[in-house]
FILUMNU-744419 format. One line per 3 residues: number of its first residue (from 1); for each residue y, z, x of C-alpha. Coordinates in steps of 0.02 Angstrom, whole numbers. Example, Ala and Ser with C-alpha at 12.3 -4.5 7.8 and 13.67 -1.06 7.14 Angstrom:
<rs>
1) -225 390 615; -53 357 684
</rs>
This chain:
<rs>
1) 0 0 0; 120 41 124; 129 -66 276
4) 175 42 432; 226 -120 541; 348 -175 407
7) 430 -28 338; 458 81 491; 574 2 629
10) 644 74 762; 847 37 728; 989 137 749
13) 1103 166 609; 1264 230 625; 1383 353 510
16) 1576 367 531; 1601 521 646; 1386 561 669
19) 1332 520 858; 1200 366 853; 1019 419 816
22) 901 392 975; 788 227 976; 652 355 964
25) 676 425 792; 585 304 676; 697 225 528
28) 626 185 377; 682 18 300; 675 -9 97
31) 617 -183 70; 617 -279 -93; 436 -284 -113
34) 368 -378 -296; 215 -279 -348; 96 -384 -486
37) 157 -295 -674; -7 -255 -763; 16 -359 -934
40) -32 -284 -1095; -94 -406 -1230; 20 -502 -1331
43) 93 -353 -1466; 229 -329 -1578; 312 -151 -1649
46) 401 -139 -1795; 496 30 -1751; 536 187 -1855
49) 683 154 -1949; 633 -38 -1973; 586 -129 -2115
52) 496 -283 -2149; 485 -358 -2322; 370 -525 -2331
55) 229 -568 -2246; 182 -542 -2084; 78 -680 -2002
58) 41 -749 -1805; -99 -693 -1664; -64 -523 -1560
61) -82 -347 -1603; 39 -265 -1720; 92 -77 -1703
64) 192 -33 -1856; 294 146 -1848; 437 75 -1990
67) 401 -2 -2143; 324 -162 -2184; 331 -203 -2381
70) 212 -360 -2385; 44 -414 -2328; -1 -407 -2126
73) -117 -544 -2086; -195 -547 -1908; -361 -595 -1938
76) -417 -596 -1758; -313 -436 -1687; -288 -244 -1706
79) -165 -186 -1828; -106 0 -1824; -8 86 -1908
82) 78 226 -1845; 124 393 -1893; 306 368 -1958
85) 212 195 -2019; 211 138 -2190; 138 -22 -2271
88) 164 -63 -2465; 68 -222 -2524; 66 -329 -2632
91) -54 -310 -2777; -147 -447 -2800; -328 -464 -2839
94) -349 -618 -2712; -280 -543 -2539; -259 -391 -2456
97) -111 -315 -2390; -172 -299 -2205; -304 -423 -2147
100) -352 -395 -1965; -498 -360 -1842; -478 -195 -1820
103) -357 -69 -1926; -313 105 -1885; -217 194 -1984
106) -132 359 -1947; 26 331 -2056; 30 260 -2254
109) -50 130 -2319; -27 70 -2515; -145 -81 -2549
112) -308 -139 -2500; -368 -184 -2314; -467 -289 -2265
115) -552 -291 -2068; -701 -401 -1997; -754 -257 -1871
118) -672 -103 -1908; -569 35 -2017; -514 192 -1930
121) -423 334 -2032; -363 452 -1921; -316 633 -1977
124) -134 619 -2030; -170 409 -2102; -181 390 -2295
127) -238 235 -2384; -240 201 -2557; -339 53 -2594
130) -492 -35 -2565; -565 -71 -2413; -675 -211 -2359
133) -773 -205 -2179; -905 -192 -2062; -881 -31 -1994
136) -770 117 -2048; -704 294 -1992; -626 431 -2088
139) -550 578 -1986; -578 745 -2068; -419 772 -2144
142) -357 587 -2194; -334 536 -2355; -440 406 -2426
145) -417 349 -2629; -506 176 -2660; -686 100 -2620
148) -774 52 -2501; -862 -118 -2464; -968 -126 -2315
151) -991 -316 -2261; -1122 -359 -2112; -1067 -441 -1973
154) -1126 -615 -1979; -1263 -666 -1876; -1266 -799 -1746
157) -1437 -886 -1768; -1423 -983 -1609; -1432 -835 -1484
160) -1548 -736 -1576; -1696 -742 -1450; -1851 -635 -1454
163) -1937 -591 -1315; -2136 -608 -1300; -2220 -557 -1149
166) -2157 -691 -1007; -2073 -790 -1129; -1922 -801 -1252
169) -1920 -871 -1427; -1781 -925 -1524; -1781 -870 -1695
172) -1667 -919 -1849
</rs>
């Protein structure tokens, strides 16, 4: 990380009224070095005191600590909402009001959700509405008022393989 060669140098600086440091005393230099920024997925955040009426559409996650009166749809990302978070949505029989890969849910949600791996309800998250997806966790504590479809995940024939013995069989 530090690189001894470049960053200590033997140079004499000199103050206004200070006598000259000896060439022995080791200076060390700042240099403008550009270190790599680790890079978070693509996300958005609709902060507290923000609100978004309409729909909410486009690929990266979405972290939602205002208020979003619509329907979030992020079919292939995480949506969470937050603990100052609230989403109102639309009632309608034909979508939900959050459609996403993965939903957690710590702050308010009114409508139903809809998620192709997962539903977390944390502790302090409340949801009132139905809930469609493969997998789903309520915190002790949350508050949960709705029902509950549990979809499986679809299978993919084509690398279903069985193994016999020495050899492997495809199945479908």
């Amino acid at each position: 990380m530090w690189k001894t060669s470049q960053s200590l140098k033997q140079a004499p600086v000199q103050f206004p009224d200070t006598p000259a440091p000896s060439p022995a005393v080791p200076v060390l230099e700042v240099t403008n070095h550009v270190h790599p920024i680790s890079t978070v997925p693509d996300s958005a955040v609709i902060c507290k005191g923000q609100t978004y009426k309409g729909e909410i559409t486009g690929t990266g996650s979405l972290f939602v600590d205002g208020r979003v009166e619509g329907g979030i749809n992020l079919p292939n990302e995480r949506v969470t909402i937050g603990q100052h978070g609230s989403v109102i949505g639309r009632f309608s029989s034909s979508n939900a009001c959050i459609i996403a890969r993965e939903i957690v849910i710590m702050g308010t949600v009114t409508g139903d959700v809809s998620a192709t791996d997962r539903v977390e309800i944390r502790a302090e998250g409340t949801l009132n509405g139905e809930v469609s997806t493969s997998r789903i966790s309520i915190a002790d504590g949350a508050y949960f008022r709705g029902e509950v479809d549990i979809r499986k995940k679809p299978v993919n024939t084509i690398s279903n393989v069985v193994e016999y013995g020495d050899e492997a069989v495809r199945t479908a």
